[in-house]
Phi, psi and omega in degrees: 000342201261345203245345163258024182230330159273348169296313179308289191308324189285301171306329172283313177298342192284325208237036223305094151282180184241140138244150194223187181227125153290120170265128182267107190259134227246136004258165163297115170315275194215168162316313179314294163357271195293319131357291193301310226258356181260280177319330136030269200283013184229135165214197195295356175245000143317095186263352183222098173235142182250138176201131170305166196232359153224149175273194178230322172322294216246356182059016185266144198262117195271167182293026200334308195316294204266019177257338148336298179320271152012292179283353198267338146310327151250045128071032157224146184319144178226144211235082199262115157278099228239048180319294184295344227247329176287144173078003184230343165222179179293149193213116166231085159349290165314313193266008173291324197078353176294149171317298215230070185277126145228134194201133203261110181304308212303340193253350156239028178236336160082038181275153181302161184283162169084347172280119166208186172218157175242155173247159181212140157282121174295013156303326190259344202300350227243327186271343200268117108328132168296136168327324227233141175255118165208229202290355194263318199265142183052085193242154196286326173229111174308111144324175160306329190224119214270330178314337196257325195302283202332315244233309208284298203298229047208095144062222174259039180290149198259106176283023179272354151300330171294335183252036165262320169022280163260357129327317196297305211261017154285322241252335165268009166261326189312313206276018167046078161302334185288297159351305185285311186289324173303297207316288173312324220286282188355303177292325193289309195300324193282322169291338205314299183300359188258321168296334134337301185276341172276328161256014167077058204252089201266154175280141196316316190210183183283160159249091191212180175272044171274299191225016146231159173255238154223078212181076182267140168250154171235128153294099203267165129248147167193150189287334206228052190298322209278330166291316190262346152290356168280319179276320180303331158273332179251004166287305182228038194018053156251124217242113206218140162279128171241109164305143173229152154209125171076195175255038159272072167318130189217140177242137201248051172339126173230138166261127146243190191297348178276034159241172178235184165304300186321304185329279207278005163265355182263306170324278234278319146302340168272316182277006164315297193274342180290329163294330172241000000 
């Protein structure tokens, strides 16, 4: 969140617009709520908005569809971080409407790092500069897309992370990824409450798949998160995310398919003892 809040700041300040952060209040009741309570924050001099479409702090699967829906009713652009999101929940674009999609294969499609992609509706693609100006503009043999020539094209960069893709996503269908991922959900949803209560906690949100994947964050307090994701590996190797937002601290538990129960009786028991 803090490194997509100086990407904002930086860009606002080069074309000085204004930007604010919608506070969202936690935990969330319902869509309806949260829906409401988001448009709050929006008026007539709102032309953009950007929201994750999983938080990454707090795991939560925000109402992407119908706050999409909305803006395009008022006639404003929508900007989606879809990071968490391919390969870990249903992800159709098109019927989302966002404007503007980017989203990262590595981390639940299991693609080498650094693979991800961006959409643009080619109503907007026209607005978009490439990072690396190179061999795509004004290019001697043109695509169909002058947007894939700009974007695509970057010096000598090595595309071979990128042409695991569609292995990756034969290798979940082969392996009946939809299956898999309800497995994981199971767990994450069957754990939540004993992690809730060991630290005397309410959830962030209902649990269900409106607004979890696989993926829970718990509301720690601790003083020290970066010692103590350090004692959780080297006490008991477990390799773990601890999230901030605001000066709220949190720890995140992701299921994929190689974890198990045991994984998270090994978690549960270890921040047992770390906790007291």
């Amino acid at each position: 969140m803090e490194l997509v809040k100086r990407t904002w700041k930086y860009y606002c300040e080069k074309a000085q617009a204004k930007w604010k952060v919608c506070h969202i209040n936690l935990p969330i009741q319902s869509k309806e709520e949260l829906i409401e309570t988001f448009f709050k924050e929006v008026n007539e001099n709102t032309k953009l908005i950007f929201i994750s479409h999983i938080t990454s702090s707090t795991a939560i699967k925000l109402p992407i569809e119908e706050i999409c829906n909305k803006a395009k009713q008022l006639g404003i652009t929508t900007f989606i971080d879809g990071a968490h999101a391919p390969g870990h929940i249903p992800l159709n674009i098109k019927n989302l409407q966002a404007d503007i999609y980017t989203g990262a294969c590595h981390k639940w499609m299991m693609t080498p790092k650094g693979v991800s992609f961006l959409y643009i509706k080619k109503e907007l693609q026209h607005l978009f500069d490439p990072l690396v100006i190179s061999w795509g503009y004004q290019s001697e043999t043109p695509s169909h897309s002058p947007f894939i020539d700009y974007h695509q094209m970057q010096g000598t960069r090595d595309f071979s992370a990128m042409l695991t893709i569609p292995v990756a996503i034969e290798y979940m269908k082969k392996n009946d990824w939809e299956n898999v991922k309800a497995s994981c959900r199971s767990l994450v949803y069957k754990n939540a409450p004993r992690f809730f209560q060991l630290f005397n906690t309410a959830a962030l949100c209902p649990i269900n798949e409106d607004f979890m994947g696989q993926m829970c964050s718990i509301k720690i307090h601790c003083q020290n998160p970066i010692l103590l994701q350090k004692e959780l590996f080297n006490r008991f190797q477990i390799e773990i995310a601890l999230t901030k937002l605001g000066e709220k601290n949190y720890v995140r538990y992701a299921i994929q398919a190689f974890n198990s129960q045991e994984d998270l009786d090994k978690l549960y028991d270890a921040l047992s003892i770390l906790k007291n």
